[in-house]
C-alpha positions in Angstrom: -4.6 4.3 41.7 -7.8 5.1 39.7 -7.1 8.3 39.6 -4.0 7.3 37.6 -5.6 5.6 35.3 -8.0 7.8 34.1 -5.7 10.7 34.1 -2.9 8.7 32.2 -6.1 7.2 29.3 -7.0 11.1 29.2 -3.3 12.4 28.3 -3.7 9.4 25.5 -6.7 10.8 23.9 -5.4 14.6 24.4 -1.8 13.0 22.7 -3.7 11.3 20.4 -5.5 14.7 19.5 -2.6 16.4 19.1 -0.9 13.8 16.6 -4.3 14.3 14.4 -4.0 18.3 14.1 -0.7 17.4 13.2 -1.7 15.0 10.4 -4.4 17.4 9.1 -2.3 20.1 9.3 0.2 17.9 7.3 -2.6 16.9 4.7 -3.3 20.2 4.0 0.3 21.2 3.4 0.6 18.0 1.1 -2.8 19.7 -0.6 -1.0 22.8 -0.9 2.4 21.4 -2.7 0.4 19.0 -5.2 -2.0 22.6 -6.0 1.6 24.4 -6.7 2.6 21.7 -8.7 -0.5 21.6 -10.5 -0.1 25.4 -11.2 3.4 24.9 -12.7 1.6 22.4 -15.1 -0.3 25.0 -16.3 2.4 27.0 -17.4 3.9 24.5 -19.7 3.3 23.8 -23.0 2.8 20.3 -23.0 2.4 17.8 -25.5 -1.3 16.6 -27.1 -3.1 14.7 -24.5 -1.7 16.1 -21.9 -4.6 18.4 -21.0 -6.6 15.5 -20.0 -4.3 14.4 -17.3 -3.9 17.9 -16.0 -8.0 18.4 -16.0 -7.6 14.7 -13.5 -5.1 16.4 -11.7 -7.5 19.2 -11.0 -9.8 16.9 -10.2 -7.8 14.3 -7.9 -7.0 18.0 -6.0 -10.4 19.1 -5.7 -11.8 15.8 -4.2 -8.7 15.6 -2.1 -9.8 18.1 -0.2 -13.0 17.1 1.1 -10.7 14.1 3.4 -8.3 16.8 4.5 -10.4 17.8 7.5 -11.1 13.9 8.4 -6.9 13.2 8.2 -5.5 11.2 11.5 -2.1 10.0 12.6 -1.1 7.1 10.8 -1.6 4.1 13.6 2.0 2.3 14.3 1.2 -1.2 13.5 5.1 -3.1 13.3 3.6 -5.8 12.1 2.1 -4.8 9.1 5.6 -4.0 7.7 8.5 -6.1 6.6 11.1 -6.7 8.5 14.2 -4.9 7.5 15.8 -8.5 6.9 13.2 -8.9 4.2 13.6 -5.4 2.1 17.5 -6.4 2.1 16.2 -10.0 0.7 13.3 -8.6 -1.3 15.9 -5.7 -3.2 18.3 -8.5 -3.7 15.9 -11.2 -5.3 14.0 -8.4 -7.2 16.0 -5.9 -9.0 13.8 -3.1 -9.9 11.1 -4.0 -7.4 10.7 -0.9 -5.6 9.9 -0.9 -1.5 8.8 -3.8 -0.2 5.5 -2.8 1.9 4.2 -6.2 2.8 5.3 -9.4 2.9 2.7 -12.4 4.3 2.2 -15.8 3.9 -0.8 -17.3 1.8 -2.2 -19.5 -0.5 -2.6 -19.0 -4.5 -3.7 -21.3 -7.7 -2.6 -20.3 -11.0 -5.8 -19.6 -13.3 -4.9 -22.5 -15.5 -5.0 -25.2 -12.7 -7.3 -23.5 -10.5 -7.7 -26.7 -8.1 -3.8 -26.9 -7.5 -3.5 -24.5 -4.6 0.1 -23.2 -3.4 1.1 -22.2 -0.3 3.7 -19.4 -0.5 4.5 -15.8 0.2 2.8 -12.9 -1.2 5.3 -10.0 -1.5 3.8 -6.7 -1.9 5.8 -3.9 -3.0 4.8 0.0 -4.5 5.8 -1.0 -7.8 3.6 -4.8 -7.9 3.3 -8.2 -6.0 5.1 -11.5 -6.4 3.6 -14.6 -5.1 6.3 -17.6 -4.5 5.6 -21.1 -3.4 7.3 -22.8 -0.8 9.8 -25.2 -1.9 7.6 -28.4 -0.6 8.6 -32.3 -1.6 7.1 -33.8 -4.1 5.4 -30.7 -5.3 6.1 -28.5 -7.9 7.2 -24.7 -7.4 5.3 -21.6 -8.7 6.4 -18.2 -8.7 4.7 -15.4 -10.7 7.4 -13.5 -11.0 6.9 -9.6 -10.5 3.6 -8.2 -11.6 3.5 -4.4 -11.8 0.0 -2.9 -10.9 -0.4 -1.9 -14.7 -0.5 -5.3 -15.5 -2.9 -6.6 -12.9 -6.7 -5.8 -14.2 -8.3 -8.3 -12.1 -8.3 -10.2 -8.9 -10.8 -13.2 -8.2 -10.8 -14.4 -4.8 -11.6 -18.4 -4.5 -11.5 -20.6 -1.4 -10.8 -24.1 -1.6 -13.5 -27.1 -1.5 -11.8 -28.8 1.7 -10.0 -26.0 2.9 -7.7 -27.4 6.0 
């Protein structure tokens, strides 16, 4: 029965192997289309100021490859993602609001009552984050609406005095 084991933890890690030459072989492909892409750009003649986004291109590229070699299969963690029940909700509530990528429960003050924590959800999309309180009695709602990543230029973390 040992003998089982050890063989069947060593065809993991050989599996597991596998699926990482894959992935870097995959990174390096993804390398490749964004250095095509980057080539095209340099064809064009593109309006003023657009040099110095092509230059960050070049330079995005170039560090790009240095994590090419270190690339690994992306783990399957199920519950890091939303539930397929949730995009449906979350693309219905927010028009516009891209993919939901996480959705999790937390708490959140607003900065101009910063002692009047809510408890909520924190929805996480690729195009910003919407926190919503929980409808709770006697208390009164708070939703931020969606914030796009542009918008956001800082995040303070803050813990509450008698945190329960």
């Amino acid at each position: 029965r040992r003998a089982m084991s050890v063989c069947f933890s060593w065809a993991q890690r050989l599996s597991a192997a596998a699926l990482d030459r894959r992935a870097q072989c995959q990174a390096r492909s993804a390398l490749d289309d964004l250095q095509r892409g980057y080539e095209k750009l340099l064809q064009l003649d593109l309006p003023q100021g657009a040099t110095q986004s092509i230059v960050g291109v070049r330079r995005c590229i170039a560090d790009l490859k240095d994590f090419v070699p270190n690339a690994v299969a992306l783990k399957q963690r199920p519950w890091l993602q939303p539930l397929l029940h949730e995009q449906a909700k979350w693309t219905t509530k927010v028009a516009g609001g891209g993919t939901l990528l996480r959705r999790q429960v937390c708490k959140a003050a607003q900065a101009s009552s910063p002692i009047d924590w809510h408890l909520g959800t924190l929805s996480i999309s690729d195009l910003g984050l919407l926190f919503e309180s929980y409808s709770i009695p006697g208390e009164a709602q708070f939703s931020t609406g969606l914030v796009q990543w542009p918008q956001i230029t800082a995040l303070t973390t803050g813990a509450m005095e008698k945190d329960l």
